[in-house]
C-alpha positions in Angstrom: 130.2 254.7 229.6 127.2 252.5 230.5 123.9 254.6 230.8 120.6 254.5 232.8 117.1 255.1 230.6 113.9 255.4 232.2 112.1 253.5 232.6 113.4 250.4 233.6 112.8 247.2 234.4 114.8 245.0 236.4 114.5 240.9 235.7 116.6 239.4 238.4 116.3 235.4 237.8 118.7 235.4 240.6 119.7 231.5 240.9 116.5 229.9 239.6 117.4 229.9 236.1 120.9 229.5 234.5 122.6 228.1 231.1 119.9 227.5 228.6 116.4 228.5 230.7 118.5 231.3 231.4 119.3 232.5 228.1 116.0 231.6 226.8 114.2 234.3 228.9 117.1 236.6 228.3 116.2 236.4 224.4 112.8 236.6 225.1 113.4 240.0 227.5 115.9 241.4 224.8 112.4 241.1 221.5 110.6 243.1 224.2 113.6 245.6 225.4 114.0 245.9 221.3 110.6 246.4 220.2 109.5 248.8 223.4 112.6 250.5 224.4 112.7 250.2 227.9 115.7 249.8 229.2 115.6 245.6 230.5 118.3 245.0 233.3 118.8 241.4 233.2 121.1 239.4 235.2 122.7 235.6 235.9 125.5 233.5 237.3 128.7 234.5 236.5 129.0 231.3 234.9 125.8 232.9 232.1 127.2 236.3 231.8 129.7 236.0 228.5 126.3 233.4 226.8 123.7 236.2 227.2 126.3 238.9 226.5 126.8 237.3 223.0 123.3 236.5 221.9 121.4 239.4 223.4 121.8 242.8 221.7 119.6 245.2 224.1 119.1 244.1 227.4 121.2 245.4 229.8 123.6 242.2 231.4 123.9 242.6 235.1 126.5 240.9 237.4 124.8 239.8 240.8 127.8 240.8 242.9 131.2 241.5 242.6 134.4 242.4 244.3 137.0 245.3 245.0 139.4 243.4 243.9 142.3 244.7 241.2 143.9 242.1 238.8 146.6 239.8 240.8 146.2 237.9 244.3 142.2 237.4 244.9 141.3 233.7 244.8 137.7 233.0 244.7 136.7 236.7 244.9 135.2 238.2 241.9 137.3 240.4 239.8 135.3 243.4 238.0 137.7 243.3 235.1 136.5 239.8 234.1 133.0 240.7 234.8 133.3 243.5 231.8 135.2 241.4 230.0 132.5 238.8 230.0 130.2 241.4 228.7 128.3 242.9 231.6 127.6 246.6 231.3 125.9 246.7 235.5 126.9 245.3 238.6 124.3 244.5 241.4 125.8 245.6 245.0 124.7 245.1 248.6 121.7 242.5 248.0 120.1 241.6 251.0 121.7 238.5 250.4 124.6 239.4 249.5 125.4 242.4 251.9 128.5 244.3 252.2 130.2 246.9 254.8 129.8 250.0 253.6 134.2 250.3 253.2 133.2 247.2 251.2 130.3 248.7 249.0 132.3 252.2 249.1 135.4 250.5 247.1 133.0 248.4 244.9 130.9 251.6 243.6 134.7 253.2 243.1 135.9 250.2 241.0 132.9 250.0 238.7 132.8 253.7 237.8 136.5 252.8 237.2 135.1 250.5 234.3 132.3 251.8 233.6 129.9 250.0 235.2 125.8 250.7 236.1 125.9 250.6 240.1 122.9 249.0 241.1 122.9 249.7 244.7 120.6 247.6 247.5 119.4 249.8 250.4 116.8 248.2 253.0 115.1 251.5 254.4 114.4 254.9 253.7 117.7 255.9 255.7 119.7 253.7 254.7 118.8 254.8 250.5 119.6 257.9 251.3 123.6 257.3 252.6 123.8 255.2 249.6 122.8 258.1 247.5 125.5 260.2 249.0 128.0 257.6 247.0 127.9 258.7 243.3 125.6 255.4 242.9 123.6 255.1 239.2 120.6 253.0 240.6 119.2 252.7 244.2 117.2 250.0 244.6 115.1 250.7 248.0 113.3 247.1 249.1 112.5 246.1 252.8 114.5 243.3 253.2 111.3 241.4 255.2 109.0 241.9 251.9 111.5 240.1 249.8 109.9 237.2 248.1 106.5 237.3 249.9 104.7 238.9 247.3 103.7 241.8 249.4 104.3 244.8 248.2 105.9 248.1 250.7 102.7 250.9 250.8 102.2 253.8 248.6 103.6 255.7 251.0 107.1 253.8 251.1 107.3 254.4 248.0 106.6 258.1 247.4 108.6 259.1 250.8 111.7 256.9 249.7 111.9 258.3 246.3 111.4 261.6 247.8 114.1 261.6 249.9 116.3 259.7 247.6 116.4 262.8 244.6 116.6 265.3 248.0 119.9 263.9 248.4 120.8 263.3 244.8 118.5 263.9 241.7 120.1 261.9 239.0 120.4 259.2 241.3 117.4 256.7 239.9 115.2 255.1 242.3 113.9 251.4 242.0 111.1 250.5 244.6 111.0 246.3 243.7 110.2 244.5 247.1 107.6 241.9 246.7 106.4 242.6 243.0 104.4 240.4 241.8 102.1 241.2 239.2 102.1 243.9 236.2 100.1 246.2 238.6 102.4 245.9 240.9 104.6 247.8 238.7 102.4 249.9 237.2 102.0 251.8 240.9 105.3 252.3 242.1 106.2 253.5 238.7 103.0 255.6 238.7 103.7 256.7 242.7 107.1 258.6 240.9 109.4 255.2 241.0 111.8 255.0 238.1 111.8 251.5 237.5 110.6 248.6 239.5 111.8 244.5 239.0 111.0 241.2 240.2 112.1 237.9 240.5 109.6 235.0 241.9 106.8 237.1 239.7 108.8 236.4 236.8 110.1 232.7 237.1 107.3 231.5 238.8 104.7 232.7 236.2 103.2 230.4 233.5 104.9 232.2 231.0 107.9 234.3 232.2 108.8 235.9 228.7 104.8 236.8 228.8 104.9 238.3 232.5 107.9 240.2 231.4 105.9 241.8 228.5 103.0 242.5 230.9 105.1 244.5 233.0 107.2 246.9 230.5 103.6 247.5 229.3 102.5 248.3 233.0 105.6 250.2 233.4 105.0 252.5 230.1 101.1 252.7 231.6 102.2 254.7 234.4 104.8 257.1 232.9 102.1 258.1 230.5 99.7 258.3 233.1 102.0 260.0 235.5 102.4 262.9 233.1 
């Protein structure tokens, strides 16, 4: 069984990088995962997951999607099996771009703890994060879908009321506050404001170096838990 360690980070390249860019930053995130020992989420295409699986060794290799499909009819949809098989160990679920009913994320979340998958779980408000939290999820990642890509991060307050009410529902459930994160300070508050991981995407691939902004934010990230305590 796949495990959560906090804390986290969570490098979501999403389409902007694939094949060898792809794996080149996935190397580069595994050194630092290895030599830090936070737990790196890191995910690609479909098409990428079995080529970082093979020459990564501690990042965590997360599917962007999948289905609640079972082996058999199912063209085109996404079959979980071959998503383990590949060599992921997480599964991303109701993206903002990628949304689901909740029948649909329901059955997902059942299928992955059916193969042992981390349930990375997408919720858009405070509400919202806290149904999902009712469904045996591993990791609730709580983003305002308008802040998505902007660069604008949610207020403190979002982020400490949101986690809140997250662990009032369910305490093991971990809580990732990642809308708009930009910078290594940006992670260094919402971990510091009680988040248990935080990610980003256009902060990553857009910096100048994104193996470097990578390493600036696990850094940030182990900051705040030590300043937290």
């Amino acid at each position: 069984m796949n495990r959560v360690s906090t804390p986290f980070l969570f490098v979501n390249p999403k389409s902007y990088l694939w094949g060898k860019e792809s794996l080149a930053l996935a190397q580069a995130a595994d050194r630092i995962a290895a030599d830090t020992g936070v737990q790196i989420f890191f995910t690609c295409p479909y098409a990428d997951l079995r080529l970082i699986a093979e020459h990564t060794s501690h990042v965590t290799v997360t599917a962007q999607n999948m289905d609640a499909l079972h082996p058999g009819r199912g063209m085109g949809a996404v079959l979980p099996e071959s998503l383990v098989e590949a060599g992921a160990k997480a599964v991303v679920l109701n993206h903002a771009e990628n949304q689901k009913t909740l029948a649909e994320l329901y059955a997902c979340i059942n299928r992955a703890k059916e193969l042992g998958l981390i349930t990375i779980v997408c919720a858009d408000s405070t509400v919202e994060a806290q149904a999902v939290a009712q469904l045996g999820v591993d990791v609730i990642l709580a983003e305002p879908t308008a802040l998505i890509g902007t660069g604008t991060t949610a207020d403190d307050s979002y982020t400490v009321e949101t986690t809140k009410a997250i662990k009032a529902v369910d305490p093991e459930v971990k809580v990732m506050i990642a809308s708009g994160i930009t910078t290594a300070e940006d992670c260094y508050k919402v971990v510091y404001l009680g988040a248990d991981g935080t990610g980003s995407t256009s902060g990553i691939v857009k910096a100048p170096s994104p193996a470097g902004r990578v390493e600036e934010m696990v850094q940030a990230i182990l900051r705040a838990v030590e300043d937290r305590r």
